[in-house]
C-alpha positions as CSV (number, residue, x, y, z in Angstrom):
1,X,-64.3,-13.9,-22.9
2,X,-63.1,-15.7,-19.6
3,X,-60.4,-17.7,-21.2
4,X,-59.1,-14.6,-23.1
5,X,-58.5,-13.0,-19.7
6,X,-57.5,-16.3,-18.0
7,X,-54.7,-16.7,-20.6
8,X,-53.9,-13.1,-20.3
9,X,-53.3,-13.0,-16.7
10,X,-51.4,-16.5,-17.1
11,X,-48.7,-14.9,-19.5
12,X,-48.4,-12.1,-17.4
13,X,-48.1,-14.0,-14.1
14,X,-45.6,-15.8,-15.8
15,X,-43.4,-12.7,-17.0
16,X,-43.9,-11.1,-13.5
17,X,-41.9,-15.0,-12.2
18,X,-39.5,-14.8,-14.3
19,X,-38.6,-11.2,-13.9
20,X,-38.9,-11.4,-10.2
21,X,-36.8,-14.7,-10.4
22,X,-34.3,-14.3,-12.7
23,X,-32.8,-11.0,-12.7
24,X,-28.8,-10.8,-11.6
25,X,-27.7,-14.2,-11.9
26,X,-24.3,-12.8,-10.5
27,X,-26.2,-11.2,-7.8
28,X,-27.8,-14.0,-6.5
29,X,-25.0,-16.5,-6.8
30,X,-21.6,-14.2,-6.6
31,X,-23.2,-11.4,-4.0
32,X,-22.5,-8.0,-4.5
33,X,-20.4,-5.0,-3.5
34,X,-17.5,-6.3,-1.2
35,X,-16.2,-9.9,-1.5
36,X,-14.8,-11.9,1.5
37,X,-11.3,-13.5,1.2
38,X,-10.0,-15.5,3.4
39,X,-6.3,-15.6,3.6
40,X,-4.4,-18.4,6.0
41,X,-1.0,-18.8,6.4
42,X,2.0,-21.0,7.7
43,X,3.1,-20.2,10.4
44,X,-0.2,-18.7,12.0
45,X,-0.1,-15.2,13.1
46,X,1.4,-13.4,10.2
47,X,0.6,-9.9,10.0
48,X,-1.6,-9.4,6.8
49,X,-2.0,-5.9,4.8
50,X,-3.9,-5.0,2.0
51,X,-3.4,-2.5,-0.1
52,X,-0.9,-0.3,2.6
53,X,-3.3,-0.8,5.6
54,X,-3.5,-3.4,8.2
55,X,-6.1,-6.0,8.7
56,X,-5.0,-7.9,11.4
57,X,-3.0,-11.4,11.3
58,X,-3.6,-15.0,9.9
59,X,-6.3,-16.3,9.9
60,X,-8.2,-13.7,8.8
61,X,-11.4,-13.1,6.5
62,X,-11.1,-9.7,4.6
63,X,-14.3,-8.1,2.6
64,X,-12.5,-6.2,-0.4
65,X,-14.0,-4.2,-3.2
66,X,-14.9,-5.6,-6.2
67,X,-14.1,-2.6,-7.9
68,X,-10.5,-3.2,-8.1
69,X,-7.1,-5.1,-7.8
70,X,-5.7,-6.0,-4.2
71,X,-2.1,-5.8,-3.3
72,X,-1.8,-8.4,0.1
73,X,1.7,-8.3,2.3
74,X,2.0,-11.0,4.9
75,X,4.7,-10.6,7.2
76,X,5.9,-13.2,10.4
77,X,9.5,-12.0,12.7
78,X,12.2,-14.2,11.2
79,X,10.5,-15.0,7.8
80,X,10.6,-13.6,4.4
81,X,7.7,-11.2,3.3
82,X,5.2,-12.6,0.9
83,X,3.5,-10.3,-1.6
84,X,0.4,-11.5,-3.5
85,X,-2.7,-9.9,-6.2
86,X,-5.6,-10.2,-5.8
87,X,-7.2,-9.6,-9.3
88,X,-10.1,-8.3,-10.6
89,X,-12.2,-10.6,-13.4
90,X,-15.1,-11.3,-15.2
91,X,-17.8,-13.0,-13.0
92,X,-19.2,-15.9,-15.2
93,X,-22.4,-15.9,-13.2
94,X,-23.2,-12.5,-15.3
95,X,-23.7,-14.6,-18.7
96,X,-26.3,-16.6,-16.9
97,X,-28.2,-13.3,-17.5
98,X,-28.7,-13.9,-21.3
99,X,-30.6,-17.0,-20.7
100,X,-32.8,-15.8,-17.5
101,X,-32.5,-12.6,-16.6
102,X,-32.3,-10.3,-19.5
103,X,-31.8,-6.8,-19.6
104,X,-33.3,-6.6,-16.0
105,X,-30.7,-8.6,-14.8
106,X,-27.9,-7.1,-16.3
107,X,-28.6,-4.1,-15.4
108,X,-29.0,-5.6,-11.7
109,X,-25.5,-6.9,-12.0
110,X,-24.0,-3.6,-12.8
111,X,-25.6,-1.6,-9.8
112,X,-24.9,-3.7,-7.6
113,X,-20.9,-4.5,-8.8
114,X,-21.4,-7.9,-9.5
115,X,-20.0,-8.4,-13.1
116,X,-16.8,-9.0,-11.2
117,X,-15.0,-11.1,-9.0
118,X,-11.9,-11.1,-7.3
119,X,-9.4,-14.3,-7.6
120,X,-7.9,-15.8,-5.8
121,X,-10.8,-15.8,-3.3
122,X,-8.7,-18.0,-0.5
123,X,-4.9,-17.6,-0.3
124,X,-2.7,-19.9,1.7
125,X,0.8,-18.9,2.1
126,X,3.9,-20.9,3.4
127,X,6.0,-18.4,5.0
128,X,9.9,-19.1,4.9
129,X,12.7,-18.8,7.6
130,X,15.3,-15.8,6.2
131,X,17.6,-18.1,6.9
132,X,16.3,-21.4,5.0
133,X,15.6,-18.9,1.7
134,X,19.1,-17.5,1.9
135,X,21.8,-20.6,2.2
136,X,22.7,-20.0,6.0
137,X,22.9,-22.9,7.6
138,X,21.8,-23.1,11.4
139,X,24.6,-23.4,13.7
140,X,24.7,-25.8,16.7
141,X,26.6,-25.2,20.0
């Protein structure tokens, strides 16, 4: 009768790991909610904007929603505007839930907002002189 109830607790010791363990693969390796971005650019100091509101200047680390796409504006005096998306995918990291984490997981990933990412997750921009971009050529005295 021990080893009946040894082998029962075993198998449920064992569900209890691999519940506890494995649910939200793209929770546990993506992180959930907001997503950091860092954005860089060259020259330093550009004046960055997401989505109409302003978030300070180059370098700069922004948390955006997952939820949606992001529309980024980097502006420097004397240089052209540069206008990026940041778009909204598929986190791959959720798929890992069909071999670990099951339903549990899934269902992890969804309440917490992890079944997506956002990509690019680091943008670099090289900003260019208004002048370079538009065939003037600098005059010397």
């Amino acid at each position: 009768m021990e080893r009946v109830a040894a082998r029962y607790s075993a198998k449920i010791l064992g569900i209890l790991a691999i519940l506890l363990i494995g649910p939200g693969c793209a929770t546990i390796t993506g992180g959930s909610h907001d997503q950091k971005v860092k954005i860089t650019s060259n020259p330093a100091g550009a004046a960055v904007v997401v989505d109409g509101q302003p978030q300070g200047a180059t370098p700069a680390a922004v948390d955006l929603s997952r939820k949606t796409e992001h529309q980024v504006t980097l502006s420097y005096p004397g240089c052209e505007t540069a206008q990026m998306t940041i778009r909204r995918q598929l986190n791959p990291w959720l798929f890992g839930n069909l071999v670990l984490g099951g339903p549990v997981g899934l269902i992890v990933d969804v309440c917490t907002g992890a079944t997506h990412q956002l990509s690019p997750d680091e943008i670099t921009v090289q900003l260019h002189n208004q002048s370079e971009r538009k065939g003037y050529a600098p005059t010397a005295n």
